[in-house]
PDB file of N, H, CA, C and O in Angstrom:
ATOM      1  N   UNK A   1       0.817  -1.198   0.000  1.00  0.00           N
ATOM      2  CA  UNK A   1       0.000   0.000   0.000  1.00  0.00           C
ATOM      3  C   UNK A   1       0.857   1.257   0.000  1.00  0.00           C
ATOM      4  O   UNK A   1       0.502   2.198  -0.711  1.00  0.00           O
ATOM      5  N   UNK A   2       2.206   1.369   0.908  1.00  0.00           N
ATOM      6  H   UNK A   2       2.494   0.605   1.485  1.00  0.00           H
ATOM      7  CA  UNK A   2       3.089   1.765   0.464  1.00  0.00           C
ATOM      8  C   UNK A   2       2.947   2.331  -0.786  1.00  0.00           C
ATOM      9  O   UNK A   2       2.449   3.417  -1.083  1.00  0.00           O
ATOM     10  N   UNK A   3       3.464   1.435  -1.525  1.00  0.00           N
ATOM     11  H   UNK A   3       3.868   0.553  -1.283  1.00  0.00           H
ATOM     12  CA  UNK A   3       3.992   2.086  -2.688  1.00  0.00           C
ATOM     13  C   UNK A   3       2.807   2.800  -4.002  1.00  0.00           C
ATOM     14  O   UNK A   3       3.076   3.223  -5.126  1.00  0.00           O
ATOM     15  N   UNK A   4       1.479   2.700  -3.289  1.00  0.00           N
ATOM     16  H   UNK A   4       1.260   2.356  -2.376  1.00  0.00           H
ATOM     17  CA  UNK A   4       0.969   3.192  -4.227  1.00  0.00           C
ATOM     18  C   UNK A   4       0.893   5.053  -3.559  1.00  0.00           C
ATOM     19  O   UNK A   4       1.178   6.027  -4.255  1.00  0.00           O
ATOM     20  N   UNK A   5       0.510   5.108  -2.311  1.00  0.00           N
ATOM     21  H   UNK A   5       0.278   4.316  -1.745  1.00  0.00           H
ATOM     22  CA  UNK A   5       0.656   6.096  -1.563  1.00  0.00           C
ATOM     23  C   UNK A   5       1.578   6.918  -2.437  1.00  0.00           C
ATOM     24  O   UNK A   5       1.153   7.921  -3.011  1.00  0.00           O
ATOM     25  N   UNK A   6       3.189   6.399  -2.582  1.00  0.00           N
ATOM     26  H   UNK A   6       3.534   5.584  -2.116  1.00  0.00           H
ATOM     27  CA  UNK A   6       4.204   7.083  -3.208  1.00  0.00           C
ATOM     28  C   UNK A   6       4.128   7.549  -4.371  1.00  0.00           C
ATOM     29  O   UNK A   6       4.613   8.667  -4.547  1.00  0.00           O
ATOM     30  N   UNK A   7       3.336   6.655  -5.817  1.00  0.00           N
ATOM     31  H   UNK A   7       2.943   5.747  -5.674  1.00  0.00           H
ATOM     32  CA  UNK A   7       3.386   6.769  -6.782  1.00  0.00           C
ATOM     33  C   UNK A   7       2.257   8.093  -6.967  1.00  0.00           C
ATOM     34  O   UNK A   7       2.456   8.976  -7.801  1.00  0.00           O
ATOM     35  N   UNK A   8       0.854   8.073  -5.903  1.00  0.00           N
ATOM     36  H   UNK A   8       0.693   7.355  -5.225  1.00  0.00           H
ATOM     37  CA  UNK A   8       0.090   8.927  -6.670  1.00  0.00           C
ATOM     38  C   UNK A   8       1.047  10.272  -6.309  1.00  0.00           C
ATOM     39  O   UNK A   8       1.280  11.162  -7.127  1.00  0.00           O
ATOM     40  N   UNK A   9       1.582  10.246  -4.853  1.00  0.00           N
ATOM     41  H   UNK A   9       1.393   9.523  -4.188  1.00  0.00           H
ATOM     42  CA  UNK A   9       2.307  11.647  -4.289  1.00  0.00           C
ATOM     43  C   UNK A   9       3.312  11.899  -5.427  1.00  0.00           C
ATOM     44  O   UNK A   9       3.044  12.907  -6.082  1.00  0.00           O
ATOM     45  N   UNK A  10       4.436  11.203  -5.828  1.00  0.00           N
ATOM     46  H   UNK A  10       4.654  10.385  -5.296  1.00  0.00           H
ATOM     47  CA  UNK A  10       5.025  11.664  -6.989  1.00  0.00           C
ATOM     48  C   UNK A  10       4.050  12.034  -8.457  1.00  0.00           C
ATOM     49  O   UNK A  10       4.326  12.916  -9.270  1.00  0.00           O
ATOM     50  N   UNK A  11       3.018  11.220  -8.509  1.00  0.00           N
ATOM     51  H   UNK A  11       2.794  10.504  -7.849  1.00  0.00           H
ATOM     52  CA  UNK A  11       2.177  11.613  -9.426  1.00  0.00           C
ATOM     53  C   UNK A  11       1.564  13.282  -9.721  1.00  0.00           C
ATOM     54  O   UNK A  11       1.333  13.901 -10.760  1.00  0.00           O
ATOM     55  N   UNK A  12       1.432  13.662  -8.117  1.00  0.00           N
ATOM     56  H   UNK A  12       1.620  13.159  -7.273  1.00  0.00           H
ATOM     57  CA  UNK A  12       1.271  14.906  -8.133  1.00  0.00           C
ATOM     58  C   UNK A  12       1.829  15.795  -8.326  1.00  0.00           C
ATOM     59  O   UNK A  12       1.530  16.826  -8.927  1.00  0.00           O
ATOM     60  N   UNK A  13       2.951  15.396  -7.693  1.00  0.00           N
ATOM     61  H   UNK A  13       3.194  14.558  -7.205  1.00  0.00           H
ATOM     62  CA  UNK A  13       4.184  16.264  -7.677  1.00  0.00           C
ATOM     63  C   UNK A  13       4.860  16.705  -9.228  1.00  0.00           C
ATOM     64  O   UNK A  13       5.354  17.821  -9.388  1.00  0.00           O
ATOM     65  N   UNK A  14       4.796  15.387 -10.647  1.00  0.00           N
ATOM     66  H   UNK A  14       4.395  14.480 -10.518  1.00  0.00           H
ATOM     67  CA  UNK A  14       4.890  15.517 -11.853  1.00  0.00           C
ATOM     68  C   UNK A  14       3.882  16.565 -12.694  1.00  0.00           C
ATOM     69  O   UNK A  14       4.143  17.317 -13.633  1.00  0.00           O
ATOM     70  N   UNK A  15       2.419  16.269 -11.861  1.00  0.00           N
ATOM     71  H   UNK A  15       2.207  15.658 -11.098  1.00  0.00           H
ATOM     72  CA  UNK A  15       1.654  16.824 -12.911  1.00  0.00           C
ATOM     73  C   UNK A  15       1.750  18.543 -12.529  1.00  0.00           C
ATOM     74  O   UNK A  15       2.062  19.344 -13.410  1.00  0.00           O
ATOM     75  N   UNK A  16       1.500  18.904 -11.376  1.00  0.00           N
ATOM     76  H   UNK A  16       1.247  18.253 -10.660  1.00  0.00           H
ATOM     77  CA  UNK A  16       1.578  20.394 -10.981  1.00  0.00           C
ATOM     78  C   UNK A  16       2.810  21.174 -11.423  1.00  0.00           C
ATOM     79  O   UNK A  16       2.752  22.394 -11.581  1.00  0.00           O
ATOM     80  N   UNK A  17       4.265  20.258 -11.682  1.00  0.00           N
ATOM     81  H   UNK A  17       4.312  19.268 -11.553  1.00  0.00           H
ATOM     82  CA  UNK A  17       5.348  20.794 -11.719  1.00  0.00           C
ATOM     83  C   UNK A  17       5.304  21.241 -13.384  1.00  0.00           C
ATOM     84  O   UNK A  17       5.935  22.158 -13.909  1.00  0.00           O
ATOM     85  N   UNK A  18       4.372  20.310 -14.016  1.00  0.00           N
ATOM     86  H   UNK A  18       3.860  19.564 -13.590  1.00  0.00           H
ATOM     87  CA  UNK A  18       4.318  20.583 -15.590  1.00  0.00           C
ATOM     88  C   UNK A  18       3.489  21.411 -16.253  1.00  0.00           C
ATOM     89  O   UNK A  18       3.726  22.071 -17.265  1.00  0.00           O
ATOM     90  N   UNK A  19       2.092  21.303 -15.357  1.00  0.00           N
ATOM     91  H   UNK A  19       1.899  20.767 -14.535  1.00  0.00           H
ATOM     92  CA  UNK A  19       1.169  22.343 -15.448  1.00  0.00           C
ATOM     93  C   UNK A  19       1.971  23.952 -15.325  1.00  0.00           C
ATOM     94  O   UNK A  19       1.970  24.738 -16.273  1.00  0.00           O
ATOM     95  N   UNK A  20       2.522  24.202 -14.213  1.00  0.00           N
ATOM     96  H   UNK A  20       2.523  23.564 -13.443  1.00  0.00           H
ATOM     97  CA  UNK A  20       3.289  25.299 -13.913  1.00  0.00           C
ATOM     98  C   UNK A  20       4.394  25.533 -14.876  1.00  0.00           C
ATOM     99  O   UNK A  20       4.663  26.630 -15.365  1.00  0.00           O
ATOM    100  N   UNK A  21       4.919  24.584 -15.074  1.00  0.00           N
ATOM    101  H   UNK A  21       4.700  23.693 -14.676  1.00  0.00           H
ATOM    102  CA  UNK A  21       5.881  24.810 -16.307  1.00  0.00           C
ATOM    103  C   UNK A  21       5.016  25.682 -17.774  1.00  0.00           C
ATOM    104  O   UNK A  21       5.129  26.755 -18.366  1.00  0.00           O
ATOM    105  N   UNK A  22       4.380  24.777 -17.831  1.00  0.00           N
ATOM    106  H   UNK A  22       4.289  23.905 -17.350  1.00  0.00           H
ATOM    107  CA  UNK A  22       3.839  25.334 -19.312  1.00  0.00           C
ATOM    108  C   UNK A  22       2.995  26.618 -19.226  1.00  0.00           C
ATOM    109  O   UNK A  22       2.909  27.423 -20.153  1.00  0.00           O
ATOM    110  N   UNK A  23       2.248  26.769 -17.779  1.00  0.00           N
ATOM    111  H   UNK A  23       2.318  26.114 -17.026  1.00  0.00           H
ATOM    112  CA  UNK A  23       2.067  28.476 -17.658  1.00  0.00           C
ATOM    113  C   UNK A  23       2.943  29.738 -17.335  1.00  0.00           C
ATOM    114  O   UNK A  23       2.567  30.887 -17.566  1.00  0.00           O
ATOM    115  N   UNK A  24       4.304  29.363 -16.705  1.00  0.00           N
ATOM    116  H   UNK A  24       4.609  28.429 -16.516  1.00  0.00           H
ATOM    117  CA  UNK A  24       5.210  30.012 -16.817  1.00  0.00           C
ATOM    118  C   UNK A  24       5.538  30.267 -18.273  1.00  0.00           C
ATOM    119  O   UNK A  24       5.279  31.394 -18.693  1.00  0.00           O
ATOM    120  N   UNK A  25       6.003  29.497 -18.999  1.00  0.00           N
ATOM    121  H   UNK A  25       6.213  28.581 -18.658  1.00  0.00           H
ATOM    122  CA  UNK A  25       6.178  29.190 -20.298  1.00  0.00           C
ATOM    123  C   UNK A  25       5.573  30.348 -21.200  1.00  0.00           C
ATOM    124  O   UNK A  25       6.166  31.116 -21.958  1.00  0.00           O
ATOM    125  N   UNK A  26       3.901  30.231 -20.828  1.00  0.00           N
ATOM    126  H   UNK A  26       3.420  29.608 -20.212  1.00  0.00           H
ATOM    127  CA  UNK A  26       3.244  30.709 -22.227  1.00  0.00           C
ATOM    128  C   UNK A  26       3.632  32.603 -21.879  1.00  0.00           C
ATOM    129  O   UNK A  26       4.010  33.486 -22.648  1.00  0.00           O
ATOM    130  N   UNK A  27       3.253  32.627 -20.054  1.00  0.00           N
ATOM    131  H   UNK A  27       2.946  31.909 -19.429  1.00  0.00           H
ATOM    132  CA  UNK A  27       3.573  33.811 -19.603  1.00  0.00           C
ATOM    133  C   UNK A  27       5.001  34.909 -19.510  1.00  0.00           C
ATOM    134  O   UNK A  27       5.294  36.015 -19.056  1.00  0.00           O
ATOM    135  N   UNK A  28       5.602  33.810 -20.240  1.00  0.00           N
ATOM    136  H   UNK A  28       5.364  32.911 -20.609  1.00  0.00           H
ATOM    137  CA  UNK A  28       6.849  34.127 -20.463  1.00  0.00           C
ATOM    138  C   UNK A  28       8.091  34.608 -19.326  1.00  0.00           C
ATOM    139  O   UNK A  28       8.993  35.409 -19.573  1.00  0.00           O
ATOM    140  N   UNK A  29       7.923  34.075 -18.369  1.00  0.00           N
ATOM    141  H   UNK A  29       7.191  33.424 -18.168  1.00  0.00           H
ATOM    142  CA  UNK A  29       8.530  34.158 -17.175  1.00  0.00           C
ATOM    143  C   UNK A  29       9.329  33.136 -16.825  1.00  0.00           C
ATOM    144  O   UNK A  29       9.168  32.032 -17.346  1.00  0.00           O
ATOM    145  N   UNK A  30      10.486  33.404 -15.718  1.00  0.00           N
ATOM    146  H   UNK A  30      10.617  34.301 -15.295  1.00  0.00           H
ATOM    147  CA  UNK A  30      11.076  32.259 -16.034  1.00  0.00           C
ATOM    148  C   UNK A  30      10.692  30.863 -15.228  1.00  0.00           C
ATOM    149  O   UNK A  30       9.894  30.749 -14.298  1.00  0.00           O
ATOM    150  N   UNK A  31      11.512  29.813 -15.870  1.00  0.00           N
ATOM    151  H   UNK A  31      12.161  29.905 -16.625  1.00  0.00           H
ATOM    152  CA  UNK A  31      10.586  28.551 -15.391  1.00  0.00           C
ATOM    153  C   UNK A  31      10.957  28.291 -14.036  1.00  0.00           C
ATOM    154  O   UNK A  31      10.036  27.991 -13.276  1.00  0.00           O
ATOM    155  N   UNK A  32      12.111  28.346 -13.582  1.00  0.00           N
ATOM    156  H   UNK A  32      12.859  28.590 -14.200  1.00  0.00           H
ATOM    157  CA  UNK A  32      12.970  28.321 -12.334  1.00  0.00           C
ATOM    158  C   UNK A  32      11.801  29.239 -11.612  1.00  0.00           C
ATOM    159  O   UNK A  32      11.350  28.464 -10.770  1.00  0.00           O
ATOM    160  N   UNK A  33      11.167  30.320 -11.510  1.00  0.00           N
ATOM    161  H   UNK A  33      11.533  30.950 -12.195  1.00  0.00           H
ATOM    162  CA  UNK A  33      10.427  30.814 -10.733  1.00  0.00           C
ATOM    163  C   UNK A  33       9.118  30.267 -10.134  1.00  0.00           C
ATOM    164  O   UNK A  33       8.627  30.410  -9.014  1.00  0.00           O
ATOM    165  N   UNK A  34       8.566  29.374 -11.583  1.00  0.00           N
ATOM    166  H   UNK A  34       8.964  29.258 -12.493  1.00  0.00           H
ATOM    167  CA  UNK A  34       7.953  28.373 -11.589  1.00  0.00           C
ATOM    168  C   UNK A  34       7.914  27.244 -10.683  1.00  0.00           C
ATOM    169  O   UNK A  34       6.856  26.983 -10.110  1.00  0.00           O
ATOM    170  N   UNK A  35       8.853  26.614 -10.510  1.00  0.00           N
ATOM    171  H   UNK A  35       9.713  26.826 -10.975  1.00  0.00           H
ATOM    172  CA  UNK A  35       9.312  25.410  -9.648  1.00  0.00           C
ATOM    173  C   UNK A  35       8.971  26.144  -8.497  1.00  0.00           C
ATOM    174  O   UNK A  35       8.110  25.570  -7.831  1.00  0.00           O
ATOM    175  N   UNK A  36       9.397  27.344  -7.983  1.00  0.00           N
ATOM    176  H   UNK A  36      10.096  27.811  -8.524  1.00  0.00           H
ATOM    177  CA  UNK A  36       8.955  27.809  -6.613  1.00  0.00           C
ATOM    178  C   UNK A  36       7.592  28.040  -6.520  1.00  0.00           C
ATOM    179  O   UNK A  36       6.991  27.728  -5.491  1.00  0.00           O
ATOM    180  N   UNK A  37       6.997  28.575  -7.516  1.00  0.00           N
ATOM    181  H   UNK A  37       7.485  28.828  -8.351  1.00  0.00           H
ATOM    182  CA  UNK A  37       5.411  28.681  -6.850  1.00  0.00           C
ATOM    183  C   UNK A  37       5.041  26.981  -6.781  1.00  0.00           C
ATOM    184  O   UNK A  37       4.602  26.595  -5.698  1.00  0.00           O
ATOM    185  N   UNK A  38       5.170  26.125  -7.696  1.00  0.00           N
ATOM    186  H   UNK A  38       5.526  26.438  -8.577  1.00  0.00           H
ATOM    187  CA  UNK A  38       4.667  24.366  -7.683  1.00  0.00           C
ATOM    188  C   UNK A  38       4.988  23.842  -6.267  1.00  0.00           C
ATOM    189  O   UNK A  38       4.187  23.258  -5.538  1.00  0.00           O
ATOM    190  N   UNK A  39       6.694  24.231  -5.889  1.00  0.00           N
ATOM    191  H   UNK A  39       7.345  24.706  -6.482  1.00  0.00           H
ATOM    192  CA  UNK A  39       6.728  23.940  -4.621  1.00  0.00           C
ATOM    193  C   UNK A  39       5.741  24.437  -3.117  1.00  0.00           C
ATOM    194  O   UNK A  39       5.402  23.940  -2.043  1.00  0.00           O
ATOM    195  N   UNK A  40       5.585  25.670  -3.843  1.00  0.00           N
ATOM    196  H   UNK A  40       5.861  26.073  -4.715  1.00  0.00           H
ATOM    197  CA  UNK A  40       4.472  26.452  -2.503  1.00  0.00           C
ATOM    198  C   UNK A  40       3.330  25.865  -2.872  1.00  0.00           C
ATOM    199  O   UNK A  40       2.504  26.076  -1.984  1.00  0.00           O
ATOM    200  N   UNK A  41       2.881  25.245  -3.723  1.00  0.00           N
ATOM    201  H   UNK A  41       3.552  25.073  -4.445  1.00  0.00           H
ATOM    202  CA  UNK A  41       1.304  24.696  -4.342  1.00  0.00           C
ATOM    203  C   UNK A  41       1.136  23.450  -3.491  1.00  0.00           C
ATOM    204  O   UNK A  41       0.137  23.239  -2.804  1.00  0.00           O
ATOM    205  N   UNK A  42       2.549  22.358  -3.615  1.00  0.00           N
ATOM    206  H   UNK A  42       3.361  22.530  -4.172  1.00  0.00           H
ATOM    207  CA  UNK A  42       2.937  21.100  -3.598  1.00  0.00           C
ATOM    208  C   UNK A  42       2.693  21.016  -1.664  1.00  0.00           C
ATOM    209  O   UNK A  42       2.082  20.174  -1.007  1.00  0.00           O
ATOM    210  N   UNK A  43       3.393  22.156  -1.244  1.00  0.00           N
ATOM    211  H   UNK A  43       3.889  22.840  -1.778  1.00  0.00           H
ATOM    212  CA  UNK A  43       4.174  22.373  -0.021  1.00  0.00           C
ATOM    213  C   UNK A  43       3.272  21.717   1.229  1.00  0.00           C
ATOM    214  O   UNK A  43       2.105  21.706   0.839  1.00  0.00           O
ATOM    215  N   UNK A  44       3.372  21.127   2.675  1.00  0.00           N
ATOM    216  H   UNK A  44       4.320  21.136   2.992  1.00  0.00           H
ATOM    217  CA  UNK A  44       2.891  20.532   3.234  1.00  0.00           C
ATOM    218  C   UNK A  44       1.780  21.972   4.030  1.00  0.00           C
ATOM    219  O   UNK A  44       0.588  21.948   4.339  1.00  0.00           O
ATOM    220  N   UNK A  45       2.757  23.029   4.138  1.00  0.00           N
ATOM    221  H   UNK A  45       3.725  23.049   3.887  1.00  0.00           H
ATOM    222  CA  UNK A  45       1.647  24.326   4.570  1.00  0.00           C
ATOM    223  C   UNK A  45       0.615  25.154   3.834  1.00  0.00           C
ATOM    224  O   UNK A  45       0.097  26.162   4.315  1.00  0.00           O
ATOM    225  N   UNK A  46       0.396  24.742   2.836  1.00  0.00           N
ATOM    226  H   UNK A  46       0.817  23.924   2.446  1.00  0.00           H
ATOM    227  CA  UNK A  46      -0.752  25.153   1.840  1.00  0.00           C
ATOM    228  C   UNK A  46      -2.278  24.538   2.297  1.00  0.00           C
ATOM    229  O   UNK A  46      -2.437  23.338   2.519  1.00  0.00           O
ATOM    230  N   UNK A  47      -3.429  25.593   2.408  1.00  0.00           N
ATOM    231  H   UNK A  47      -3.299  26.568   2.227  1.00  0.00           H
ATOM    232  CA  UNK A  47      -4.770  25.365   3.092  1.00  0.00           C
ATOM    233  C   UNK A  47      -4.881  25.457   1.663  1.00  0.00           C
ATOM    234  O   UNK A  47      -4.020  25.803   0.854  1.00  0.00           O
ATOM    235  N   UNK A  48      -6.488  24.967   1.406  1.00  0.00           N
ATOM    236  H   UNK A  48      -7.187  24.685   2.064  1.00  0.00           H
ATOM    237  CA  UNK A  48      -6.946  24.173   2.880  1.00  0.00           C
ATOM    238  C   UNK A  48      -6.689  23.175   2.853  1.00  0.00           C
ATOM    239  O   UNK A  48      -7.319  22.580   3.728  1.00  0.00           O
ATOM    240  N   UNK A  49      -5.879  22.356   2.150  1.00  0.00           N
ATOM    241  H   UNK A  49      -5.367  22.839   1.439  1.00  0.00           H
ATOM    242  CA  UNK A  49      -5.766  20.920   2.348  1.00  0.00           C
ATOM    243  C   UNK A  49      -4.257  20.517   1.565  1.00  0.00           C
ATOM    244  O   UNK A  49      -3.905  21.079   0.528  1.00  0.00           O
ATOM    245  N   UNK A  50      -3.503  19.528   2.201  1.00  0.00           N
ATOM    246  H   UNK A  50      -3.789  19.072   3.044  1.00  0.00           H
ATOM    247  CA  UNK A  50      -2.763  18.927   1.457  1.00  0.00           C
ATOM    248  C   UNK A  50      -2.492  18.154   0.677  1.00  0.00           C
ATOM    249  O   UNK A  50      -2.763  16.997   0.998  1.00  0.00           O
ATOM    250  N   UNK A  51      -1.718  18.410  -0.970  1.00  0.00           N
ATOM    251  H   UNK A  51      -1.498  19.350  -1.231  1.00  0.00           H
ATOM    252  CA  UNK A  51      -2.030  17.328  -1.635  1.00  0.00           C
ATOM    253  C   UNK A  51      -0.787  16.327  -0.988  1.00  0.00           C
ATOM    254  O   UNK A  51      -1.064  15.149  -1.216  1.00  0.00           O
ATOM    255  N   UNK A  52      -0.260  16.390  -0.685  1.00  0.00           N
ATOM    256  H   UNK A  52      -0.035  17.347  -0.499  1.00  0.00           H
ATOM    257  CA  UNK A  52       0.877  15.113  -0.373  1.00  0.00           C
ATOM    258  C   UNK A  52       0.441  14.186   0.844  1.00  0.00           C
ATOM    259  O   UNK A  52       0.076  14.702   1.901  1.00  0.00           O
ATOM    260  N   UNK A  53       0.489  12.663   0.657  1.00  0.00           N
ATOM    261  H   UNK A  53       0.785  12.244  -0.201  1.00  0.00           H
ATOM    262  CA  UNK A  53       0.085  12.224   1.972  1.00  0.00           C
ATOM    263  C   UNK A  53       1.037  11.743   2.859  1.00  0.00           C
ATOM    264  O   UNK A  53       0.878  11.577   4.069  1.00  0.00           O
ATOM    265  N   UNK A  54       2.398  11.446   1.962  1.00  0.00           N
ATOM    266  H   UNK A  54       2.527  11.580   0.979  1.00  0.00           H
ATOM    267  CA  UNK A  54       3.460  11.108   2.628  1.00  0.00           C
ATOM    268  C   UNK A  54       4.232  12.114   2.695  1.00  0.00           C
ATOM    269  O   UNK A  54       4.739  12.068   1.574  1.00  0.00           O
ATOM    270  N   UNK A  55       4.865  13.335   3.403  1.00  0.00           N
ATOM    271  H   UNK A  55       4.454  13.373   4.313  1.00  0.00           H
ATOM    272  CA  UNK A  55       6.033  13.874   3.566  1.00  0.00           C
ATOM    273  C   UNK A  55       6.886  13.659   3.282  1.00  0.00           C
ATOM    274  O   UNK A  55       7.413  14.101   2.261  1.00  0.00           O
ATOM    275  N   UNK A  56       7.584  12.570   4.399  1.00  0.00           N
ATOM    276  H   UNK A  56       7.156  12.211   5.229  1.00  0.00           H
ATOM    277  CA  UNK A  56       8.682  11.826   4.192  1.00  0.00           C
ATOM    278  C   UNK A  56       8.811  11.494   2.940  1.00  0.00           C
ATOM    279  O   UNK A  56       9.263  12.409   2.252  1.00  0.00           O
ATOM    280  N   UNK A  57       8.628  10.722   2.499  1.00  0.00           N
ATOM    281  H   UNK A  57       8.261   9.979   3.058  1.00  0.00           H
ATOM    282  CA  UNK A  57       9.055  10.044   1.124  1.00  0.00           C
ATOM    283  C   UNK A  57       9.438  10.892   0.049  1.00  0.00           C
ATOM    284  O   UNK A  57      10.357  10.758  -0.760  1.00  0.00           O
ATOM    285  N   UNK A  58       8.410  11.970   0.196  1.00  0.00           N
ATOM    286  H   UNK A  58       7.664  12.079   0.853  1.00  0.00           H
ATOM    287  CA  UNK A  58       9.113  12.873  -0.420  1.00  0.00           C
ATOM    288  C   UNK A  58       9.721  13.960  -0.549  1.00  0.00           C
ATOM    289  O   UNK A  58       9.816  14.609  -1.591  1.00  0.00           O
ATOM    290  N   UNK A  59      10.311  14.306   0.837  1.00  0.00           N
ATOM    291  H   UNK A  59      10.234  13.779   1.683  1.00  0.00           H
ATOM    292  CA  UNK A  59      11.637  14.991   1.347  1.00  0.00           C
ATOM    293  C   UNK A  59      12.588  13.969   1.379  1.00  0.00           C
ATOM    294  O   UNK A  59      13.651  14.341   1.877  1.00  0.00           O
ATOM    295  N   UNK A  60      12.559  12.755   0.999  1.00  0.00           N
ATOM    296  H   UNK A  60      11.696  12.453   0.595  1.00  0.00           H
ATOM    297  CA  UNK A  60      13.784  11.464   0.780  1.00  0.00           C
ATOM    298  C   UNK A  60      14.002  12.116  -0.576  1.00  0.00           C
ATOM    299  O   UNK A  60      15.011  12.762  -0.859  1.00  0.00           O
ATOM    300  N   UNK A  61      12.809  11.859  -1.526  1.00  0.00           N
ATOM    301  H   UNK A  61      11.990  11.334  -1.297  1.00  0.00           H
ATOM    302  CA  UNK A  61      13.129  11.916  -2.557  1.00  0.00           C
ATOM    303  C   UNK A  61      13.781  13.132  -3.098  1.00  0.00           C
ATOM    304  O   UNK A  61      14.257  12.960  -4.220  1.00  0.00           O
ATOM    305  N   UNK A  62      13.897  14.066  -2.700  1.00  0.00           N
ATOM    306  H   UNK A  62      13.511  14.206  -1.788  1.00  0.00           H
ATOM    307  CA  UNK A  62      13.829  15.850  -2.922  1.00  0.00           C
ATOM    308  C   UNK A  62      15.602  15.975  -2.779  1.00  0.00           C
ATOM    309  O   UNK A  62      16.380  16.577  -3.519  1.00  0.00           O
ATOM    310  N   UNK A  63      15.891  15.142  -1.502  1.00  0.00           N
ATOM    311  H   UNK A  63      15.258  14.654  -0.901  1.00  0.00           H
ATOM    312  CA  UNK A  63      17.316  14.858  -1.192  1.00  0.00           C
ATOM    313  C   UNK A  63      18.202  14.590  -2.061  1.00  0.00           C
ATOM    314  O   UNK A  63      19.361  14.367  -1.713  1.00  0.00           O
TER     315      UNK A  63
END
């Protein structure tokens, strides 16, 4: 069960990071600025709810 936990959390973590990519992109800003708002989107302190269910795993992975 594990590992599905992980896959959707990285799942999320892929799709928001690409979504943001490609609106940085069209907005013409840079993408690196991007990654920081996905991270504040992604982030465990964002209301009202969190998308990540594991932390850990993915502050392992981030490492």
């Amino acid at each position: 069960m594990h590992e599905v936990t992980f896959l959707q959390d990285l799942a999320i973590v892929m799709v928001v990071a690409g979504l943001v990519t490609v609106l940085f992109h069209r907005l013409k800003q840079p993408v690196v600025l991007g990654y920081v708002v996905a991270g504040v989107i992604i982030g465990p302190h964002t209301p009202p709810f969190p998308l990540i269910s594991d932390q850990h795993a993915i502050q392992t992975l981030s490492e």
